[in-house]
C-alpha positions in Angstrom: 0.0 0.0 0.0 3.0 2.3 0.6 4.7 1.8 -2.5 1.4 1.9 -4.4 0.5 5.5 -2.6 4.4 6.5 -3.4 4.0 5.6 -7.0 1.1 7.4 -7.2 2.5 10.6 -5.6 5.3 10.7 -7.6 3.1 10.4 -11.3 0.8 13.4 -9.8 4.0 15.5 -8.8 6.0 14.5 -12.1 2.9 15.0 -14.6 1.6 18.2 -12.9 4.0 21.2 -12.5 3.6 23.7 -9.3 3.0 20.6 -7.1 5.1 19.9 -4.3 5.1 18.1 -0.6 4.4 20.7 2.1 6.5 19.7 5.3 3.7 20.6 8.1 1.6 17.1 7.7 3.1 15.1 4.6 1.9 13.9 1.8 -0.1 17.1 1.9 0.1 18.8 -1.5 0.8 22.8 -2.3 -1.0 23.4 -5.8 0.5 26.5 -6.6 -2.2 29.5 -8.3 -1.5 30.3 -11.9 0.2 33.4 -12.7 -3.0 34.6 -14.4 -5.3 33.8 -11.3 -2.7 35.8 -9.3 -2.2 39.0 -11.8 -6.1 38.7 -12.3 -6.4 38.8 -8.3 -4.4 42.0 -8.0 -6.1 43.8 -10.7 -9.4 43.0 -9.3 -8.5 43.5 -5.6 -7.2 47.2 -6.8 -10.4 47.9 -8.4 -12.6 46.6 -6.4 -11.1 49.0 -2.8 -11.2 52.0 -5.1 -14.6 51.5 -5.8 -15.6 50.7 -2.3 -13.2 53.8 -1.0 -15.5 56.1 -3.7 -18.2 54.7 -2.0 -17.7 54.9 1.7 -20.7 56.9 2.4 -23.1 54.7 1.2 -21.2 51.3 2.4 -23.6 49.6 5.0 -23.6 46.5 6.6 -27.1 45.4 7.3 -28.2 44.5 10.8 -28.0 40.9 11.9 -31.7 39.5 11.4 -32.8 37.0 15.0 -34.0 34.0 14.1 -35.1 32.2 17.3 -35.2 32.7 20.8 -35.2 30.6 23.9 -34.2 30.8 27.5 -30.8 30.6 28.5 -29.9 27.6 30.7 -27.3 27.1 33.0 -25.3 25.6 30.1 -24.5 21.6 30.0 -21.1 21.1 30.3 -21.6 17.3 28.2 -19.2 18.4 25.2 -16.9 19.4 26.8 -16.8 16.3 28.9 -17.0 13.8 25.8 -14.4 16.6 24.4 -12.2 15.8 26.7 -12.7 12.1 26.8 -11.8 12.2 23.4 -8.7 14.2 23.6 -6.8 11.4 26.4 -8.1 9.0 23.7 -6.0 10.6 21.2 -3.3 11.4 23.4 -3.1 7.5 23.9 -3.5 7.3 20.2 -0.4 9.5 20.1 1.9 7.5 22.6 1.0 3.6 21.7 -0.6 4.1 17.9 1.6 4.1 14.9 4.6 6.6 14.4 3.8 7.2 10.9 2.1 10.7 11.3 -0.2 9.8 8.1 -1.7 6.6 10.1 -1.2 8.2 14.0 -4.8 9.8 14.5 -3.5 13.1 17.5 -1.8 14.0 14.5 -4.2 14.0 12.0 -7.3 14.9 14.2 -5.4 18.1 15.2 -3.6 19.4 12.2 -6.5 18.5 9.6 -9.2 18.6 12.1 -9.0 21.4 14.8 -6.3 23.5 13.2 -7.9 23.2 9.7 -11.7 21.9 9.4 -12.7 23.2 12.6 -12.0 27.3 11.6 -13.5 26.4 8.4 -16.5 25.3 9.6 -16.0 28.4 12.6 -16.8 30.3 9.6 -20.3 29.4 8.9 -21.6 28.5 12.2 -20.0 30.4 14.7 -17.9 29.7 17.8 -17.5 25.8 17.9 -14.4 25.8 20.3 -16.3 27.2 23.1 -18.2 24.1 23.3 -16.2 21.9 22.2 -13.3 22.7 24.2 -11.8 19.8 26.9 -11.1 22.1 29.6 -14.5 24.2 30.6 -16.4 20.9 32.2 -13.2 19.8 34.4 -12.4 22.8 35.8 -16.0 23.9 36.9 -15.9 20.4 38.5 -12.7 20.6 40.0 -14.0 24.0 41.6 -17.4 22.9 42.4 -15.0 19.6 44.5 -12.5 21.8 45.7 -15.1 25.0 46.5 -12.9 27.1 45.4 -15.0 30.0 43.6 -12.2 32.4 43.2 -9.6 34.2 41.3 -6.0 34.9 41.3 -5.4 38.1 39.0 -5.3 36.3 35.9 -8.0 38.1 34.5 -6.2 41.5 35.0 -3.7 40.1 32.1 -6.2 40.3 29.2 -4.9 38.5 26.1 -1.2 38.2 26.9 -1.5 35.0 27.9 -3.1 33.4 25.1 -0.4 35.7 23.2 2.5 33.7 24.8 0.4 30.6 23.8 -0.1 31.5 20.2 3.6 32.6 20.2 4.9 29.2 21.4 2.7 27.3 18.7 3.7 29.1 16.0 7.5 28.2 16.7 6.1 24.7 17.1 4.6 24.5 14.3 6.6 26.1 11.7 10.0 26.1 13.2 10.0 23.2 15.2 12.2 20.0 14.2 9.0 17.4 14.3 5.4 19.0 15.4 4.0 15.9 12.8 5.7 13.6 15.1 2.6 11.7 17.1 4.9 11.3 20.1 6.0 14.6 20.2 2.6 16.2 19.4 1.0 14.1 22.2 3.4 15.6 24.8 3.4 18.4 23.7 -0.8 18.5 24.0 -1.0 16.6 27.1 1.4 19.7 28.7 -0.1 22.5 27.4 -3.6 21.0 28.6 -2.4 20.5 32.1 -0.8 24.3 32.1 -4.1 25.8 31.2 -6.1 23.3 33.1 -4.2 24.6 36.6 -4.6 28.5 35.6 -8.4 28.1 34.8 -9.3 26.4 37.8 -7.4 29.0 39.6 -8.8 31.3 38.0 -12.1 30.2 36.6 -13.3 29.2 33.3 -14.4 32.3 31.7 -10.7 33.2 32.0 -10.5 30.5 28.9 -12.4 33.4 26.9 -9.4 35.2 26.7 -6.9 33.7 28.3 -6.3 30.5 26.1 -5.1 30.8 22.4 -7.1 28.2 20.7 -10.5 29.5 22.3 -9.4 33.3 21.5 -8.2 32.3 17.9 -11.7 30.4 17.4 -13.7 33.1 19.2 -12.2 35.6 16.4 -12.9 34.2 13.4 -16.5 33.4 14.7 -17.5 36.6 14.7 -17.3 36.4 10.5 -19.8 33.7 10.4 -23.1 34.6 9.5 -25.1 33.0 12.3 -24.3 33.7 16.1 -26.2 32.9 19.1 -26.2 35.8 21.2 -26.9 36.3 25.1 -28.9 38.6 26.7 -31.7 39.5 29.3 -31.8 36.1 30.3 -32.4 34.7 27.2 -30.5 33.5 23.7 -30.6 34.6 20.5 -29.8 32.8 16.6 -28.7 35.6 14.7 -28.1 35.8 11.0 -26.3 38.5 9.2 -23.6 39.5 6.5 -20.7 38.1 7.1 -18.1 40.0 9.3 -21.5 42.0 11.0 -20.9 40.8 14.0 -17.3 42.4 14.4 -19.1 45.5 13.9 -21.2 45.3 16.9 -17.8 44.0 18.9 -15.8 45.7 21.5 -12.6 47.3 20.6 -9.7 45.2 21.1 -7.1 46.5 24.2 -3.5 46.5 23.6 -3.0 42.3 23.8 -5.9 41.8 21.8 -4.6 43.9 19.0 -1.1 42.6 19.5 -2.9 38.9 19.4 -4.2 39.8 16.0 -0.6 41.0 14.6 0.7 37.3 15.6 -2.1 35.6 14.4 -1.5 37.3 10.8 2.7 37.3 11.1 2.2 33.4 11.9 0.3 32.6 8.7 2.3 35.0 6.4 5.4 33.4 7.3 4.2 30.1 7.7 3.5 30.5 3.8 6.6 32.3 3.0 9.2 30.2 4.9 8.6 27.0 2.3 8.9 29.6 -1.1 12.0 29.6 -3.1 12.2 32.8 -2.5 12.7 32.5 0.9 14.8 29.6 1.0 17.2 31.6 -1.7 17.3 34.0 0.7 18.7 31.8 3.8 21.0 30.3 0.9 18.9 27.1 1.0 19.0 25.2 -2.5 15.0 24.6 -2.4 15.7 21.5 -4.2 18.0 19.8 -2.0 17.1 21.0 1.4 19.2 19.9 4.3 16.4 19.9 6.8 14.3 21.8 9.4 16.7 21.6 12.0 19.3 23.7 9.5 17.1 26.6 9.1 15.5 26.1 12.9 17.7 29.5 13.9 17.1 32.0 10.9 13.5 30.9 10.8 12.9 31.9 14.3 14.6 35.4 13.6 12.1 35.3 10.4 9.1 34.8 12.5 10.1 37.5 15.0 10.9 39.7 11.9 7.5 39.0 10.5 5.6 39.8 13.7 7.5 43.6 13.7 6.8 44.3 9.9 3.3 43.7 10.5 3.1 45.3 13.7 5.2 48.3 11.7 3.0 48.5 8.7 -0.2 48.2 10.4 0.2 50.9 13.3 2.0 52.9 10.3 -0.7 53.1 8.1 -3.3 53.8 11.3 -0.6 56.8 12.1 -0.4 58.2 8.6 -4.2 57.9 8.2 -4.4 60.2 11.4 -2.1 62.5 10.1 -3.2 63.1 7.0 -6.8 63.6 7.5 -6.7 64.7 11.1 -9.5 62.5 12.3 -9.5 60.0 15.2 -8.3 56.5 13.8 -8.4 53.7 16.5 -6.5 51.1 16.2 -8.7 48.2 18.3 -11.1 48.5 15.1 -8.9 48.4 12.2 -7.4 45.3 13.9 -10.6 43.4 14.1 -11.2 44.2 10.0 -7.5 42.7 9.7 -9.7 39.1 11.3 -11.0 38.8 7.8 -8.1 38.7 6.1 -6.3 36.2 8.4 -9.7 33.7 8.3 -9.2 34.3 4.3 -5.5 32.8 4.0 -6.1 30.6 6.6 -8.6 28.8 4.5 -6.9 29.3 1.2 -3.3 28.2 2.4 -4.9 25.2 4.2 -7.1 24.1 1.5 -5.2 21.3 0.1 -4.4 19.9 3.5 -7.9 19.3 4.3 -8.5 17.5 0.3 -4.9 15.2 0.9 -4.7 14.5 4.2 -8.5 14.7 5.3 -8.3 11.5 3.5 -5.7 10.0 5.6 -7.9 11.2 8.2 -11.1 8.8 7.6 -8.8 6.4 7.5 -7.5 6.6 10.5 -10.5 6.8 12.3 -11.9 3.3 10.8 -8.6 1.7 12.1 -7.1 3.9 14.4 -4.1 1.4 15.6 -3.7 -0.4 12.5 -5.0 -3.6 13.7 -7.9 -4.0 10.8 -10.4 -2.6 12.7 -13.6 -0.9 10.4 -14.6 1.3 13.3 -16.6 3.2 10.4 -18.1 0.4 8.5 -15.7 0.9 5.5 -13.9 -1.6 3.8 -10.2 -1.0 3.6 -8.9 1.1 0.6 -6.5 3.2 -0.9 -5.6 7.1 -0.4 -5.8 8.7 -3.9 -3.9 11.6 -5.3 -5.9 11.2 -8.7 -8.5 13.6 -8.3 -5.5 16.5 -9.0 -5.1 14.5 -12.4 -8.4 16.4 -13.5 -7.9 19.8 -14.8 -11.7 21.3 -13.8 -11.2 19.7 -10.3 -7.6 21.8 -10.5 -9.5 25.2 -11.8 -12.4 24.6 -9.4 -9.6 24.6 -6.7 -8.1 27.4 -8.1 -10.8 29.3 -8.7 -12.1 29.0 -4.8 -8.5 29.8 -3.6 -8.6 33.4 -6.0 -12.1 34.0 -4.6 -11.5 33.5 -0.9 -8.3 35.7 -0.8 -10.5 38.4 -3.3 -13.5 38.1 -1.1 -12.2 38.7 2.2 -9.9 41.6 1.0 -13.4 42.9 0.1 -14.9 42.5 3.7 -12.0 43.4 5.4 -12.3 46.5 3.8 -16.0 47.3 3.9 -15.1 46.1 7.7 -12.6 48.8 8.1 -14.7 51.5 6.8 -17.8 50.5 8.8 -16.3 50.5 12.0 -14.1 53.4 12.3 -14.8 56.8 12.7 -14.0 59.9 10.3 -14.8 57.2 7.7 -16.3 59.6 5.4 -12.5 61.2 4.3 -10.7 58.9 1.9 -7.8 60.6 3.2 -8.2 58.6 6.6 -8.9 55.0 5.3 -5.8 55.6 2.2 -3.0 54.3 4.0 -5.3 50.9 5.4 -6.5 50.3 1.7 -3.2 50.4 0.0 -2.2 48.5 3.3 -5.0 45.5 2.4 -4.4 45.7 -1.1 -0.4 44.4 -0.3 -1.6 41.8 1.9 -3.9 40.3 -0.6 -1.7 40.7 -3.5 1.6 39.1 -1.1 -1.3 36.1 -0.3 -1.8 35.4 -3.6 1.7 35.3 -4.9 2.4 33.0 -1.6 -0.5 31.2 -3.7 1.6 31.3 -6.8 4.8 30.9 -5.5 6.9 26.7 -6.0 7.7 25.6 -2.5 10.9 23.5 -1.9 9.9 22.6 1.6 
């Protein structure tokens, strides 16, 4: 079976150019954009922000429409329970289950699932993680044990520490020597768990709100999603409304929020730029015989520090030069929440391919988690296939939806930024922040474009 799925690999790569491996979750595939999707891109992202800059005083985002009501219980805490059930499962998955990252079911359920599926589907329906996540139900029972109801100042921290979380899994992630590894991931996991498990139940579960990445990153790209369920007056709400209408509505990010944003959107730039020729040129890498992560492990973590203070620079510089040369109040916890679309745009366009290649490897793991011939699922056993790249409309369908998710949220992350701030009404205000988001989208789409040697 591995020599067949080798085989097979290699005719898709050797027959179609602009493929290559991508190193986070192998055999995942990088189909690089066409030049003319990309040049097309740029020309239409141009267009479309001066239109919508011409425009600004008409631009309105319609309010969110309520589609039910019902009181608002106590919560059950029963997902999160079964959620965490789940995750010592896959933790022993990790430790005992195969090596081979492709066939060890942590990895896959985590890199495909949470860190790829699980934002896209964030994206329709709302806040999943909140639910979903394994820490809420054991520490409200811990505390409701112990009967200990209180705080220890955590709170007063805001977002910093689910900055230093995002911070650390970034470097794992892209700069790390094996975050694929099933052994390494599960330790990894089963520590971070037990760090945030400790500071919520001295601190309390809301604290999770802000304080923990994941629930932070998830919370954010929520409020893009159309529907929302809402809470107020003792009572809950299903909300549907234009996508990106709930940011409107949102509080302004404080200081770590905004810095939390700035990571978020350094992390996935780089983590596309750090495989490009380009890149690997510039480190004096020969992108076709790479001498391995643990090479580049010291210059990459100067890149990603690097790419954090560019975006931090050209973000806050654009707000500044918008204040100066209109004169009118530009906040900056605003424009950082219309910067959300963007990031949830990539996100889904980078990751794209992942979710086709190795969602596959993903089923299967589930019908036979251990390799023992186990059909968990009912399925009979069969063979991961690369062949569906073979077909040139599947290839432009992909293509196509890659162009228009990097397009389209350029487009709402504009519309964002001119909805929310004030003084919206002088072009002069919002110039710098357009020209700003038509770079990013342009840079994402040559990312899209660009042969990976990684």
């Amino acid at each position: 079976m591995r020599r067949s799925g080798n085989a097979l690999l290699a005719a898709v790569l050797a027959g179609l150019p602009g493929l290559a491996l991508a190193c986070a979750l192998p055999p995942s595939i990088v189909m690089t954009l066409p030049i003319g999707h990309y040049l097309a891109g740029a020309a239409v992202t141009v267009a479309l922000t001066a239109l919508m800059a011409g425009g600004a005083a008409w631009l309105r985002l319609p309010a969110p429409v309520t589609l039910a009501r019902w009181p608002a219980g106590s919560g059950a805490d029963w997902l999160s329970y079964f959620s965490f059930v789940i995750f010592l499962a896959l933790l022993f998955t990790g430790w005992v289950g195969p090596r081979d990252p492709m066939h060890n079911l942590l990895t896959l359920v985590f890199w495909a699932g949470v860190w790829v599926a699980l934002p896209l589907l964030s994206l329709l329906t709302g806040d999943l993680w909140g639910a979903l996540n394994p820490w809420r139900g054991p520490v409200r029972m811990l505390r409701l044990l112990t009967g200990w109801q209180g705080s220890v100042g955590l709170t007063r921290l805001g977002a910093w520490p689910a900055v230093a979380g995002l911070a650390g899994f970034s470097w794992f992630q892209i700069i790390s020597l094996a975050p694929e590894d099933p052994m390494i991931l599960a330790q990894a996991a089963g520590l971070y768990w037990l760090v945030i498990f400790i500071a919520a139940c001295l601190e309390g579960e809301d604290w999770l709100k802000e304080g923990e990445f994941l629930h932070l990153t998830f919370a954010m790209i929520a409020r893009l999603a159309p529907f929302r369920i809402s809470t107020a007056a003792g009572e809950r709400a299903l909300q549907l409304g234009w996508p990106g209408a709930h940011i409107v509505t949102a509080p302004s990010l404080r200081p770590s929020g905004q810095v939390f944003v700035l990571l978020l959107l350094a992390a996935l730039s780089f983590d596309g730029l750090q495989a490009t020729f380009f890149w690997l040129g510039l480190i004096g890498e020969n992108p076709l015989e790479f001498t391995g992560r643990s090479a580049v492990q010291g210059i990459n973590t100067l890149g990603l520090i690097g790419s954090f203070a560019l975006t931090a620079a050209l973000i806050y510089g654009a707000i500044a030069l918008g204040r100066r040369l209109s004169g009118a109040a530009l906040p900056a916890g605003p424009v950082m929440l219309s910067f959300l679309a963007i990031a949830a745009g990539y996100h889904a366009a980078h990751y794209l391919m992942m979710l086709l290649t190795a969602g596959q490897y993903l089923l299967l793991a589930l019908n036979d988690p251990l390799l023992q011939g186990d059909a968990f699922l009912g399925l009979e056993p069969f063979w991961v296939s690369m062949g569906f790249l073979t077909d040139r409309s599947v290839m432009t369908a992909i293509w196509n939806l890659q162009f228009a998710l990097i397009v389209g949220v350029h487009v709402l992350a504009v519309m964002l930024a001119l909805q929310m701030t004030p003084g919206r009404r002088s072009g002069l205000a919002h110039l710098p922040l357009s020209v700003l988001m038509v770079g990013y989208t342009i840079f994402g789409l040559w990312l899209l474009s660009s042969p990976t040697g990684v």
